[in-house]
C-alpha positions, 0 to 999 in steps of 0.5 A, a space after each residue: 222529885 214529882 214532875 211538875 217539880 223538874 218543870 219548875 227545876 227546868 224553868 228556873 234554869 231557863 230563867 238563870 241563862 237567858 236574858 230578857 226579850 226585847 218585848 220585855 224591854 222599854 228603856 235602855 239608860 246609859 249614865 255618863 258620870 264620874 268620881 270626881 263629879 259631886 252631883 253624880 252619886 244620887 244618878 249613880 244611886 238612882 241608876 242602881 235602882 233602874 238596874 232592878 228593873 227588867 224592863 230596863 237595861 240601865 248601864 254605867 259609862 264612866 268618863 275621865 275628863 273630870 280627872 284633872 279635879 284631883 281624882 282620877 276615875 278607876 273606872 273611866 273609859 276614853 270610849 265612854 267619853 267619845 261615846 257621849 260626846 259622839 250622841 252631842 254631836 249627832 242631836 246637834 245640841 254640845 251637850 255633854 255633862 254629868 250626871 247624863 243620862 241618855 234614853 234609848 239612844 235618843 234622849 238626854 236628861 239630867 242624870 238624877 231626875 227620875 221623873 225626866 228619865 221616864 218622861 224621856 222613856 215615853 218619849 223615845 218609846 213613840 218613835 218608830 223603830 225604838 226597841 222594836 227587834 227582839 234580841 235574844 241571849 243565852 249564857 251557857 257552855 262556856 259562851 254568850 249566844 246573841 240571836 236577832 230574827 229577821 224584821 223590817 229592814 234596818 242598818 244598825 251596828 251590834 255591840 256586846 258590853 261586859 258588865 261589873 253588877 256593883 263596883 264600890 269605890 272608896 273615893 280619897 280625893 277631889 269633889 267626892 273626897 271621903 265618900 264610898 259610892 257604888 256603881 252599878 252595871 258597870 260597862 267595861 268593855 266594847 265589843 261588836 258582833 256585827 253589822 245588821 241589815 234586818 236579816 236573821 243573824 247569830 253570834 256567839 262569844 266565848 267567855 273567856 273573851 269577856 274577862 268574866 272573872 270581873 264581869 257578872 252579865 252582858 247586855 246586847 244592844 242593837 243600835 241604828 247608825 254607827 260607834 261614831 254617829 250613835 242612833 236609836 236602839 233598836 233591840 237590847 237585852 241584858 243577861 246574867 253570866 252566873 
């Protein structure tokens, strides 16, 4: 092997274990939905598009409370539905659906509108302070390593969310009877870091606490308020586990 051909061996293996750079990154699109709702499998359709962008970092947050309609969701979460129900609260504005889509933090569209969703991604990305602290994560010996730089002063909560690629869900009652929808970037589990006040910080996480058997990558969010009052994001990256 030539030279030039271990750089590009060397490169790619970089490339394989290291997420994307906040610079990298214009949107973070979390998507409250749910298998008992029938509007939502073109948002879930939509989202997996977004997820093959590497300026976003798209994410499925499955709620249950339409589990009484005669499906319960397999993959719903009671933190994702306080998580929705905490951004209503801090815009003011009681929204709380599905498909809903939740821009950078800020924003809330119809989850199935792409051209909302960008429009709601201009928007957001003109606030001071919207995904402006780099995140860099690094996936290598058996662990998940998270850096933030130092930059302007903030208060924001660091959170890691394990995340399934693509979940199919044959779906055998409610609204969605009969049908097969895939879900994508799956979040399915919580986990903060830290607290951040602008100074430089490492984290770093073991694998095993991941559950990575059913988990295929992790995306970091840097996010200003707290898990009951969600602000903006800060900083995010997303990165593959394998």
């Amino acid at each position: 092997m030539g030279r030039s051909q271990v750089a590009l061996a060397i490169f790619a293996l970089v490339a394989s274990t290291v997420g994307a750079g906040a610079g990298d990154v214009r949107a973070v699109v979390e998507l409250f939905t749910s298998q008992g709702c029938s509007s939502c499998p073109p948002a879930d359709e939509l989202l997996g598009q977004l997820a093959k962008d590497p300026t976003v970092v798209a994410l499925s947050l499955p709620i249950d409370y339409w589990d009484y309609l005669g499906w319960k969701d397999t993959l719903a979460d009671p933190r994702h539905t306080a998580r929705q129900r905490a951004y209503a609260q801090v815009r003011g504005d009681r929204a709380v659906y599905t498909p809903q889509a939740v821009v950078n933090g800020a924003v809330h569209v119809q989850g199935s509108d792409q051209a909302a969703i960008n429009r709601a991604i201009g928007q957001t990305r003109q606030q001071p302070g919207t995904l402006s602290v780099p995140v860099q994560v690094a996936v290598g010996n058996g662990r998940v390593d998270v850096k933030l730089p130092a930059s302007h002063d903030a208060r924001a909560e660091v959170w890691l969310c394990a995340l399934a690629r693509s979940v199919p869900i044959t779906i055998a009652r409610g609204e969605n009877r009969g049908r097969t929808v895939t879900y994508y970037n799956v979040v399915r589990r919580w986990l903060k870091l830290g607290d951040w006040n602008g100074a430089a910080r490492a984290f770093n996480v073991p694998l095993s606490d991941l559950d990575a058997e059913k988990t295929s990558s992790v995306a970091v969010l840097v996010q200003a308020g707290n898990d009951h009052a969600p602000g903006r994001i800060l900083g995010a990256s997303i990165a593959d586990l394998h």
